[in-house]
N, CA and C atoms as an extended XYZ file, in Angstrom:
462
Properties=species:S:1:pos:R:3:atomname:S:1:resname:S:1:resid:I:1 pbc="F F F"
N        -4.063       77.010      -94.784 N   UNK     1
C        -4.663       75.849      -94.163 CA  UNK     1
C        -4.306       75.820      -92.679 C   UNK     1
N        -3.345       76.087      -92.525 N   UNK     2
C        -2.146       76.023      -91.082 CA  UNK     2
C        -3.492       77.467      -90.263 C   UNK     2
N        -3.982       78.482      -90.362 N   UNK     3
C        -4.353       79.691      -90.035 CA  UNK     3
C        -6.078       79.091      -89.675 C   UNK     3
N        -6.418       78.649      -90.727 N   UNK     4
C        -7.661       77.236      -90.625 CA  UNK     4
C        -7.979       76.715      -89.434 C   UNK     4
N        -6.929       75.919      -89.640 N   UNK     5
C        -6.793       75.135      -88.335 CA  UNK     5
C        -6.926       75.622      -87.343 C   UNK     5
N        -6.233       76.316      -86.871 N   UNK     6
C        -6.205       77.122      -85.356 CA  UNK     6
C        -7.443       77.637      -85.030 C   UNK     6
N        -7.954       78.589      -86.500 N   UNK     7
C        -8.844       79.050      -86.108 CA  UNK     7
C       -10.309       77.761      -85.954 C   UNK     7
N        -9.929       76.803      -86.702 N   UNK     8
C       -11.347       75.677      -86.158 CA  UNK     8
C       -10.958       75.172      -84.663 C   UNK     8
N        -9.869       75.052      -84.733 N   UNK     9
C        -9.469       74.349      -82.796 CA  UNK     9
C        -9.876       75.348      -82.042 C   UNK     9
N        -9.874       76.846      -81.972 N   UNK    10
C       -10.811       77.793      -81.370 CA  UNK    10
C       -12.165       77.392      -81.317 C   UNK    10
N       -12.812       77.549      -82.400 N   UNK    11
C       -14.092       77.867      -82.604 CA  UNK    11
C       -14.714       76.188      -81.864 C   UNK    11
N       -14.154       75.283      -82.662 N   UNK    12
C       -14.250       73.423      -81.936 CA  UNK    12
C       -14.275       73.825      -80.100 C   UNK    12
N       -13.452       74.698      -79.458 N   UNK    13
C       -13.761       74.490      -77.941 CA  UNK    13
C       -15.292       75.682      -77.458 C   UNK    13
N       -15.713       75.951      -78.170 N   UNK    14
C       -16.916       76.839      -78.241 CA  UNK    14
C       -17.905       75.949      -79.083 C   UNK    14
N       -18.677       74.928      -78.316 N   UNK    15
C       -19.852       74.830      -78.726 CA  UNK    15
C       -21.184       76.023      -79.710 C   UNK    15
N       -21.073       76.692      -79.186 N   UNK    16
C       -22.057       77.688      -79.281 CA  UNK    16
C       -21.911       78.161      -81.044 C   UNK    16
N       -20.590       77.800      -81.187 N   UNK    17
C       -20.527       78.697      -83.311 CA  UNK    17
C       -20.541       77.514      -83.807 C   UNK    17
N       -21.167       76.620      -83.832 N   UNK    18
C       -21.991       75.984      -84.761 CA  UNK    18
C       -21.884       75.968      -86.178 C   UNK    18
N       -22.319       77.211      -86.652 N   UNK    19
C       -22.281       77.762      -88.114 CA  UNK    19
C       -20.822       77.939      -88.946 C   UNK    19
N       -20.208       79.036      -87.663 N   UNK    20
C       -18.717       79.253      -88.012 CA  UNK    20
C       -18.035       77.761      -88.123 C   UNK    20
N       -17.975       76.741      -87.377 N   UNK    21
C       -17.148       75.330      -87.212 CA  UNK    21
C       -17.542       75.130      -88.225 C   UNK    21
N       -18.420       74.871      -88.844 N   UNK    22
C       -19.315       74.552      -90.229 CA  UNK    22
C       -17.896       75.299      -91.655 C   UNK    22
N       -17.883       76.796      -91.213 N   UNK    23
C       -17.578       77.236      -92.447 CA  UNK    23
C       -16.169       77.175      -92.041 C   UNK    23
N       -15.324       76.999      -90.924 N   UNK    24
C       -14.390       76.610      -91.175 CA  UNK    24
C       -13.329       74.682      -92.018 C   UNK    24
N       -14.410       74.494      -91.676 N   UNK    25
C       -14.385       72.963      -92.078 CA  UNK    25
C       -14.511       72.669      -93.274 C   UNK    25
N       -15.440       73.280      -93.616 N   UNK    26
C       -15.606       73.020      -95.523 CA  UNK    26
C       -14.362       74.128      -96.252 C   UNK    26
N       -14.183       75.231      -95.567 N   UNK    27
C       -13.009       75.843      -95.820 CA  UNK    27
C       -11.198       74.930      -95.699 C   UNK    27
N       -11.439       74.152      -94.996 N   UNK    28
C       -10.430       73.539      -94.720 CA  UNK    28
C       -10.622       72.197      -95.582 C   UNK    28
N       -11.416       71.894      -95.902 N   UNK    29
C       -11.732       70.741      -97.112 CA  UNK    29
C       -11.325       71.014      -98.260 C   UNK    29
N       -11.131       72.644      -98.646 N   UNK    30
C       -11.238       73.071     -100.374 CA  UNK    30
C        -9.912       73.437      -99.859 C   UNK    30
N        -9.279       73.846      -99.070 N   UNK    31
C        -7.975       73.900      -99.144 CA  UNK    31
C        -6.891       72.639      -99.087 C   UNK    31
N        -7.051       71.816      -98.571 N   UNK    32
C        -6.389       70.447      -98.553 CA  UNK    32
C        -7.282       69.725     -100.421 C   UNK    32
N        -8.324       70.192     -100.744 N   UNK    33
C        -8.112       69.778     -102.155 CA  UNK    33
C        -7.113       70.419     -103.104 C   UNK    33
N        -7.016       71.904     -102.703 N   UNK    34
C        -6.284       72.601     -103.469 CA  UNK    34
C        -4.479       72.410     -103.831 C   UNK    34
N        -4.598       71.899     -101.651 N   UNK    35
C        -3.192       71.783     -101.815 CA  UNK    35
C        -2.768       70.276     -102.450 C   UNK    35
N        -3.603       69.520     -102.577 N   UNK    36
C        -3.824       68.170     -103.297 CA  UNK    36
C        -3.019       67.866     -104.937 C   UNK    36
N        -4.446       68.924     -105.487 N   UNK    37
C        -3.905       69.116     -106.765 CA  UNK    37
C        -2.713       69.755     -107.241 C   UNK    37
N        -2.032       70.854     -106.455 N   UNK    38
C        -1.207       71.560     -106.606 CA  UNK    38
C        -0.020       70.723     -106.476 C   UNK    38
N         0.198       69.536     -105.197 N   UNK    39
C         0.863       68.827     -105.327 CA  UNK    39
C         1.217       67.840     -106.301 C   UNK    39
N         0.241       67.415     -106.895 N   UNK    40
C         0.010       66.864     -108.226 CA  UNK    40
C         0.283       67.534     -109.435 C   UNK    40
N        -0.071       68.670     -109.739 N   UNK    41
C         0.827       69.206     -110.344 CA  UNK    41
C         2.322       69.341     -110.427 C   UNK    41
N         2.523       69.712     -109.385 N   UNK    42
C         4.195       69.915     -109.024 CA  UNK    42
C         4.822       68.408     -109.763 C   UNK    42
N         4.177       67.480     -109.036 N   UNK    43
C         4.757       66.321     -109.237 CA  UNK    43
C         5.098       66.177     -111.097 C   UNK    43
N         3.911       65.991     -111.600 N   UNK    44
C         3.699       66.149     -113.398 CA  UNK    44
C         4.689       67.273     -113.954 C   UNK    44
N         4.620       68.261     -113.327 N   UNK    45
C         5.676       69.569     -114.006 CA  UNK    45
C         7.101       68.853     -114.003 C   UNK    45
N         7.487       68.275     -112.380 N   UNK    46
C         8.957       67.744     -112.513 CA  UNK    46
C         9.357       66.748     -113.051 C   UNK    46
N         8.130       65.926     -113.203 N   UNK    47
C         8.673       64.629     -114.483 CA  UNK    47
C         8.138       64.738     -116.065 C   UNK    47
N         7.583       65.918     -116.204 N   UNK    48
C         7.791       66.305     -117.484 CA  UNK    48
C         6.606       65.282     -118.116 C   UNK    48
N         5.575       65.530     -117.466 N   UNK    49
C         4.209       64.599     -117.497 CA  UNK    49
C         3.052       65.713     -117.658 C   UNK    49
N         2.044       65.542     -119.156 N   UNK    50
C         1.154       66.694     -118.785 CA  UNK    50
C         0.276       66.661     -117.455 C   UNK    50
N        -0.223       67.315     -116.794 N   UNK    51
C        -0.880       67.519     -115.820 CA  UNK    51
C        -2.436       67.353     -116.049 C   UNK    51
N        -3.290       67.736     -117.563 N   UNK    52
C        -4.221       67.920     -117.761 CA  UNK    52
C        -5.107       66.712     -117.258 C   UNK    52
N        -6.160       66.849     -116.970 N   UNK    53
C        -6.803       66.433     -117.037 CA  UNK    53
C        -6.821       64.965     -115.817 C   UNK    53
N        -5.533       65.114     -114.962 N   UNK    54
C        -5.121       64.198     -114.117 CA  UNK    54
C        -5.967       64.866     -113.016 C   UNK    54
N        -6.742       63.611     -111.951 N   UNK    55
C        -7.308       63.959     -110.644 CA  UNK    55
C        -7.214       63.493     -109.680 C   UNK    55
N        -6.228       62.187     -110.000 N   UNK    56
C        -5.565       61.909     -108.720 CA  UNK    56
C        -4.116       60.879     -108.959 C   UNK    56
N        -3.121       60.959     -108.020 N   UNK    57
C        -2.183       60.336     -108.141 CA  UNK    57
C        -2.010       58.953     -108.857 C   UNK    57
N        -3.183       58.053     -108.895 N   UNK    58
C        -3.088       57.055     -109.468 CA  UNK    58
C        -3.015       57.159     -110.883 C   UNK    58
N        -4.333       58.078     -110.893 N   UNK    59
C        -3.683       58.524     -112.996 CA  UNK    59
C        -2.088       58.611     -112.922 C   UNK    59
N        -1.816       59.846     -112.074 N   UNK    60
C        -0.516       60.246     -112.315 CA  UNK    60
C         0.412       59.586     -112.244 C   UNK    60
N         0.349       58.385     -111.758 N   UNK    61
C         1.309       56.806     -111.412 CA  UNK    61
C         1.140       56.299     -113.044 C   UNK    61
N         0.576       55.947     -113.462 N   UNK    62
C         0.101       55.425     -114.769 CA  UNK    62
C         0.461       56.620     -115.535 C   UNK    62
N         0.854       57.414     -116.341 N   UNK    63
C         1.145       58.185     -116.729 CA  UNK    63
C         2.819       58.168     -116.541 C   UNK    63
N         3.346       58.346     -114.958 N   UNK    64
C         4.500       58.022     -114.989 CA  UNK    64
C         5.337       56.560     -115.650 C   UNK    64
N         4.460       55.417     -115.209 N   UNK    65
C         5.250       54.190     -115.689 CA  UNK    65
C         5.081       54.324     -117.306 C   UNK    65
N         3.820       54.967     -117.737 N   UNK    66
C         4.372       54.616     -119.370 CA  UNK    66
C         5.800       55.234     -119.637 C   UNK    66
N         6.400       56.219     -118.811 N   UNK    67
C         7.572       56.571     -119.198 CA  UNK    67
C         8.594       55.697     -118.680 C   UNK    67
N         8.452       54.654     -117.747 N   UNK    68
C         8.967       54.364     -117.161 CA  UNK    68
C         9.942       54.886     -115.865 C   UNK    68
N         8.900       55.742     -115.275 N   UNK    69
C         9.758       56.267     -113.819 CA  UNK    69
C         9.050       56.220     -112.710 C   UNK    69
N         9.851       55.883     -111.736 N   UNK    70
C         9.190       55.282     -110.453 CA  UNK    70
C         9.312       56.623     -109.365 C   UNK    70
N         8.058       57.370     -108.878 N   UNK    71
C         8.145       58.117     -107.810 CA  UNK    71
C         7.707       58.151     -106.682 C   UNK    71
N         8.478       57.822     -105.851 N   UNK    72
C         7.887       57.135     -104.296 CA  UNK    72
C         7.009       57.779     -103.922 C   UNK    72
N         6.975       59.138     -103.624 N   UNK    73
C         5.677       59.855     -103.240 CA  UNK    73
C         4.319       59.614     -103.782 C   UNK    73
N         4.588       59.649     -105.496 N   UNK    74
C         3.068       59.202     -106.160 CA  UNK    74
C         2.654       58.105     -105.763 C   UNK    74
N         3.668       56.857     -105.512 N   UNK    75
C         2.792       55.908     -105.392 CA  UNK    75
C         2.621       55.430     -104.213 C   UNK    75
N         3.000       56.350     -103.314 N   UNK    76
C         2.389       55.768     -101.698 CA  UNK    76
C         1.010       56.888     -102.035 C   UNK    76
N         1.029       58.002     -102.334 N   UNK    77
C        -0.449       58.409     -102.558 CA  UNK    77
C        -1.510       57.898     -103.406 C   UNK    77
N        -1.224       57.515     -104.170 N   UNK    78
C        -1.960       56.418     -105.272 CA  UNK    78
C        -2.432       55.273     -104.149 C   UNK    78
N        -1.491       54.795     -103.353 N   UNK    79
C        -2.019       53.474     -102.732 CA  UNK    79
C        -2.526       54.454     -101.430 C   UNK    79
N        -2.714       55.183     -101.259 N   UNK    80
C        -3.252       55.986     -100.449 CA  UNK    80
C        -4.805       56.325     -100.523 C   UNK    80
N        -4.743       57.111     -101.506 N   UNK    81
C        -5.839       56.679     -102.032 CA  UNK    81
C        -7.128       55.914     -102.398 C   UNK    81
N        -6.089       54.830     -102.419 N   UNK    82
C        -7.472       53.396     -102.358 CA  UNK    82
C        -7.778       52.634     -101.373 C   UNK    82
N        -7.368       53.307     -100.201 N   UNK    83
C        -7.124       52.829      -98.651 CA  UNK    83
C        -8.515       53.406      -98.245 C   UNK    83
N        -9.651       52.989      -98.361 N   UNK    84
C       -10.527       53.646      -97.196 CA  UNK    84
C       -10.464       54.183      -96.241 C   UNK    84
N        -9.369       53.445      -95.054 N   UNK    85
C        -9.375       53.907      -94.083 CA  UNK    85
C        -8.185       55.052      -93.958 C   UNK    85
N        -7.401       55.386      -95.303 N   UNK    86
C        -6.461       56.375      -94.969 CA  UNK    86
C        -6.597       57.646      -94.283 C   UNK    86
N        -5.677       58.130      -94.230 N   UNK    87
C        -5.919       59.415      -93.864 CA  UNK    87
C        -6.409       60.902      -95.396 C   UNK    87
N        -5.668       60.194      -96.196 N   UNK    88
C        -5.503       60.702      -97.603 CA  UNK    88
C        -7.216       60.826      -98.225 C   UNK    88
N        -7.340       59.030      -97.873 N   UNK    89
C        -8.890       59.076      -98.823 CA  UNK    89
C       -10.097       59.772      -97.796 C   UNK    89
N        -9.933       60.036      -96.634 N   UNK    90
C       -10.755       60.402      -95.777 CA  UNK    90
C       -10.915       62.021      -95.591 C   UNK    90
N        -9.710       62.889      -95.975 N   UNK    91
C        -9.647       64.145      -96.573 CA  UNK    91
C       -10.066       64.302      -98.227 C   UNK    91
N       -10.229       63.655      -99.085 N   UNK    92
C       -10.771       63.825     -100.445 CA  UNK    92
C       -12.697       63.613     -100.076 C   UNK    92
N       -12.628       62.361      -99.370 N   UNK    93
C       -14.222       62.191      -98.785 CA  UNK    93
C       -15.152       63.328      -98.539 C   UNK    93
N       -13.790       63.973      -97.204 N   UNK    94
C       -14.748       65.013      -97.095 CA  UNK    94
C       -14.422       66.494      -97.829 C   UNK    94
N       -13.990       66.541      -98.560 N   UNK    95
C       -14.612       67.755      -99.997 CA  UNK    95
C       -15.125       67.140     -100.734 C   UNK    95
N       -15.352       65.672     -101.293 N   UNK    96
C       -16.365       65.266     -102.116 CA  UNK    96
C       -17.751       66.017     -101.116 C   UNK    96
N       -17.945       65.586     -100.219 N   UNK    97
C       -19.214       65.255      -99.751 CA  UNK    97
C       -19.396       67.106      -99.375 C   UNK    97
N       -18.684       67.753      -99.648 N   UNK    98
C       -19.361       69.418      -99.708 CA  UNK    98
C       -20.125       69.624     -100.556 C   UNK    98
N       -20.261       68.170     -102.005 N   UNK    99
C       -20.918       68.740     -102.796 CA  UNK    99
C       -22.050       68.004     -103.185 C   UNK    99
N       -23.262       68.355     -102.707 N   UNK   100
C       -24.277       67.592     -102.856 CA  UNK   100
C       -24.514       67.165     -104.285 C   UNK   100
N       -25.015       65.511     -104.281 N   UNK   101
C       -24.534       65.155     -105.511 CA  UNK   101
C       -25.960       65.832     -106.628 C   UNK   101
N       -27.141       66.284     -105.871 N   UNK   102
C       -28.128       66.732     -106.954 CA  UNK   102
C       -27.361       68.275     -107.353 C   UNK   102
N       -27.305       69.174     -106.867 N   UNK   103
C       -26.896       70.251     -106.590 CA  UNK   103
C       -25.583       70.325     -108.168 C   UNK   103
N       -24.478       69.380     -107.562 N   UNK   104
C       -23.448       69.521     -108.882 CA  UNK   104
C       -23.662       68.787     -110.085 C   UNK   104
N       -24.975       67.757     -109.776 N   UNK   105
C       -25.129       66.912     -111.474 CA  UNK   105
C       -25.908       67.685     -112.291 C   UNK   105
N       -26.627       69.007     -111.165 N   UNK   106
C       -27.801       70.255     -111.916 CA  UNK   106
C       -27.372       71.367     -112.076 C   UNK   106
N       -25.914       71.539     -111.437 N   UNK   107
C       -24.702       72.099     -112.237 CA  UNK   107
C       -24.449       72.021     -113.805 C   UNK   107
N       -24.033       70.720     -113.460 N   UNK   108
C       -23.342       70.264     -114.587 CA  UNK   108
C       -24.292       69.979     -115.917 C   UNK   108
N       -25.387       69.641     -115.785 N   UNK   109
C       -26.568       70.311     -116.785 CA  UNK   109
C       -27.042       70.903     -117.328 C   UNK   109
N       -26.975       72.027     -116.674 N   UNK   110
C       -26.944       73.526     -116.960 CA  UNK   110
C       -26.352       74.398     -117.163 C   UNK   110
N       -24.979       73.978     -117.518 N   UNK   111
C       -23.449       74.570     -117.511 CA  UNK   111
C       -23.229       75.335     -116.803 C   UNK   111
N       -22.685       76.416     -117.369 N   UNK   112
C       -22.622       77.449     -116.100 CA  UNK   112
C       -23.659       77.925     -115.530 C   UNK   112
N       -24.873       77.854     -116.292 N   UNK   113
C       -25.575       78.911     -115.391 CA  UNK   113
C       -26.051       78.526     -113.819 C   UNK   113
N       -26.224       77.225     -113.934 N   UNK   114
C       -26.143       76.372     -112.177 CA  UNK   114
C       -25.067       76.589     -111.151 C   UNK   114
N       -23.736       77.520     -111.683 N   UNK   115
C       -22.936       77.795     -110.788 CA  UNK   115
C       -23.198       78.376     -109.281 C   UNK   115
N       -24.242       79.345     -109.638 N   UNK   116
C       -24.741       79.933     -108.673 CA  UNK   116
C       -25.251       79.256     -106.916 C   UNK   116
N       -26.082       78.091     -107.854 N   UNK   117
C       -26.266       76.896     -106.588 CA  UNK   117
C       -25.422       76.412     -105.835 C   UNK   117
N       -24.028       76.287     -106.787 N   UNK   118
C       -23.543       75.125     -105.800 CA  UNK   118
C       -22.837       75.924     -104.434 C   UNK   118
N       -23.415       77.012     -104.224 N   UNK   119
C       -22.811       77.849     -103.143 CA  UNK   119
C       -23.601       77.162     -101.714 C   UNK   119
N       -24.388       76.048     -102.011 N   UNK   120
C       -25.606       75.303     -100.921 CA  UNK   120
C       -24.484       74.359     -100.635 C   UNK   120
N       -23.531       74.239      -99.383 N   UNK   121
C       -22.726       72.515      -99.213 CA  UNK   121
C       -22.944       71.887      -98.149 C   UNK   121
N       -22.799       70.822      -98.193 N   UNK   122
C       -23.245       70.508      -97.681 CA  UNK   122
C       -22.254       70.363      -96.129 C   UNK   122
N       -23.263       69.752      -94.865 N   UNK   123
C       -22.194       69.925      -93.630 CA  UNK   123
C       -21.192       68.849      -93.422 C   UNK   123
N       -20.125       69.617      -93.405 N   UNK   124
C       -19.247       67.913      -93.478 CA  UNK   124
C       -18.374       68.013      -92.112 C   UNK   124
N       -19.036       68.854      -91.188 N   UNK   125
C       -17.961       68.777      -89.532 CA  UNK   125
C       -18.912       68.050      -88.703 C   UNK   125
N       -17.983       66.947      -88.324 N   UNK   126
C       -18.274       65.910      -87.019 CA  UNK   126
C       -17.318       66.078      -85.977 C   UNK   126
N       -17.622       65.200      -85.443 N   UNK   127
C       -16.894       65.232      -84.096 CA  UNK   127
C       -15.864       64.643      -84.800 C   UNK   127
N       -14.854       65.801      -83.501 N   UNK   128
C       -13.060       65.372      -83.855 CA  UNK   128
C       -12.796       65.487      -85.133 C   UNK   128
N       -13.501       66.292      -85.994 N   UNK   129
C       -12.928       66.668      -87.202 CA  UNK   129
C       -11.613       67.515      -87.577 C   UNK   129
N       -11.343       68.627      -86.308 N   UNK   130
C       -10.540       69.282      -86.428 CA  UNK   130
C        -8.944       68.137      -86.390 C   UNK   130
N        -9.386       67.390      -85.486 N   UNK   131
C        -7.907       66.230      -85.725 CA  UNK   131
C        -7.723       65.285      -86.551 C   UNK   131
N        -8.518       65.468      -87.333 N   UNK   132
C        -8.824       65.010      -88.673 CA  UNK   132
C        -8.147       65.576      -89.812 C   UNK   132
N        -8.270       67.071      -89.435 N   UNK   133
C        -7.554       67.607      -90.787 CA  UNK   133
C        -6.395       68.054      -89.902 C   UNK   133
N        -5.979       68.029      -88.832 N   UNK   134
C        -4.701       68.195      -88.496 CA  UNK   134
C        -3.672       67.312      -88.688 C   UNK   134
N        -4.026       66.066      -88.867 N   UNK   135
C        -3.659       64.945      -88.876 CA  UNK   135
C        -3.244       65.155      -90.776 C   UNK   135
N        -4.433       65.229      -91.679 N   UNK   136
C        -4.204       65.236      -93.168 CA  UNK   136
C        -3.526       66.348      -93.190 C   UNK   136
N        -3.317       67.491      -92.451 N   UNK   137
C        -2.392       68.852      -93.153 CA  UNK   137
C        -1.203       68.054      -92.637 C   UNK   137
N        -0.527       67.898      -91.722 N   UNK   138
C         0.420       67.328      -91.418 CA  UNK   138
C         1.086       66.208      -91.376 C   UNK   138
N         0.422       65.249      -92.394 N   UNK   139
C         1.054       64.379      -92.922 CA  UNK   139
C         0.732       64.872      -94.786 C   UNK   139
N         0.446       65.815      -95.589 N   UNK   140
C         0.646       66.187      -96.245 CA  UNK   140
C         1.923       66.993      -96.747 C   UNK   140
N         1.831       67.595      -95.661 N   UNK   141
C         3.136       68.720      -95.173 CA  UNK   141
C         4.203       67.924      -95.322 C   UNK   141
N         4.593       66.954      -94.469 N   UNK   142
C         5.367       66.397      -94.889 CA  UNK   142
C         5.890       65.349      -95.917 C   UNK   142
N         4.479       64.557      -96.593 N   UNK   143
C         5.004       64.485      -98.042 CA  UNK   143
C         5.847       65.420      -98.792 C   UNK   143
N         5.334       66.676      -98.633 N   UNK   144
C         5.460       67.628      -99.940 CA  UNK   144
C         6.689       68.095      -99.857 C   UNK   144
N         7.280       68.557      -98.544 N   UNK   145
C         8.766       68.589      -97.555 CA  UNK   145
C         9.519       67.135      -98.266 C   UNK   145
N         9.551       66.048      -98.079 N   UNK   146
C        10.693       65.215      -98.059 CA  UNK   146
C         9.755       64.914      -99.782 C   UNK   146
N         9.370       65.092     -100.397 N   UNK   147
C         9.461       65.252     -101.552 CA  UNK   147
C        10.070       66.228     -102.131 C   UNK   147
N        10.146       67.248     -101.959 N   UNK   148
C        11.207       68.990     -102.471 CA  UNK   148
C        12.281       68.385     -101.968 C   UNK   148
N        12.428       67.748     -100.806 N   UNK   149
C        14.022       67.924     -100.879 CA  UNK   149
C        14.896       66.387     -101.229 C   UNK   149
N        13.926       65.574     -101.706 N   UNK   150
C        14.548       65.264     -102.601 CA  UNK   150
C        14.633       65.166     -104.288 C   UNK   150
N        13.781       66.305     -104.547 N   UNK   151
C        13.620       67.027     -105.611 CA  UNK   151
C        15.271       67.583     -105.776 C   UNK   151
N        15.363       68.219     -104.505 N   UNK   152
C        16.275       69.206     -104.750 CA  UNK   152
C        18.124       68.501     -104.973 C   UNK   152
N        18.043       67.417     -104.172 N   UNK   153
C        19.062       66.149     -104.262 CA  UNK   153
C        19.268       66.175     -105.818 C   UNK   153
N        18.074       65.575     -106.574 N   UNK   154
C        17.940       65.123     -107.466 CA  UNK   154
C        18.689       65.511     -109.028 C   UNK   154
């Protein structure tokens, strides 16, 4: 994501790649989902919570209290989450919106064989986007940092 970046803050002072800013951006959308879930995972693995079928921290908050355990990270992302104006819900926004909603419901109709389509996404770079996801990698980053280490306390 970090390699992403740089390379969209390049391409962002060059008007002219257009296309490329394009594919770095939606590239940088599926990676901040990835690193999303992965974090979410992590989280479920260390409290001994299945992971399945969870898609965002708020499940995973609910899931935790039936056990009764409180994890600061989940639930500032959970309330993160439902913040419109976060930074959190405004990086999920834009990888939702890579996926045009006819495109994945004619996916999902057709099971796999519609896979093929959803390679059509849609454009999700605006202006000042790149400080957009510099802003969500790096306040991710450091969730995931002062979460490990106090994993590691723990």
């Amino acid at each position: 994501m970090k390699l992403h970046l740089q390379q969209l803050q390049q391409v962002s002072a060059d008007s002219g790649h257009r296309p490329l800013q394009r594919a770095y951006t939606q590239a940088l959308s599926f990676h901040f989902k990835l690193a999303y879930v992965a974090f979410l995972q992590e989280i479920a693995t260390d409290y001994h919570v299945s992971a399945n079928g969870l898609e965002s921290f708020e499940q995973l908050e609910r899931c935790l209290e039936k056990k009764d355990i409180v994890c600061q990270q989940c639930s500032m992302l959970a309330e993160l989450e439902q913040e419109s104006v976060s930074w959190l819900s405004a990086m999920l926004r834009s990888y939702q919106s890579c996926w045009p909603l006819s495109v994945a419901s004619a996916a999902v109709a057709q099971g796999q064989a519609g896979l093929d389509k959803l390679i059509q996404f849609s454009d999700v770079t605006e202006p000042n986007g790149d400080v957009q996801y510099q802003n969500g990698y790096q306040q991710l980053n450091a969730l995931i940092q002062q979460y490990r280490e106090l994993m590691q306390e723990w």
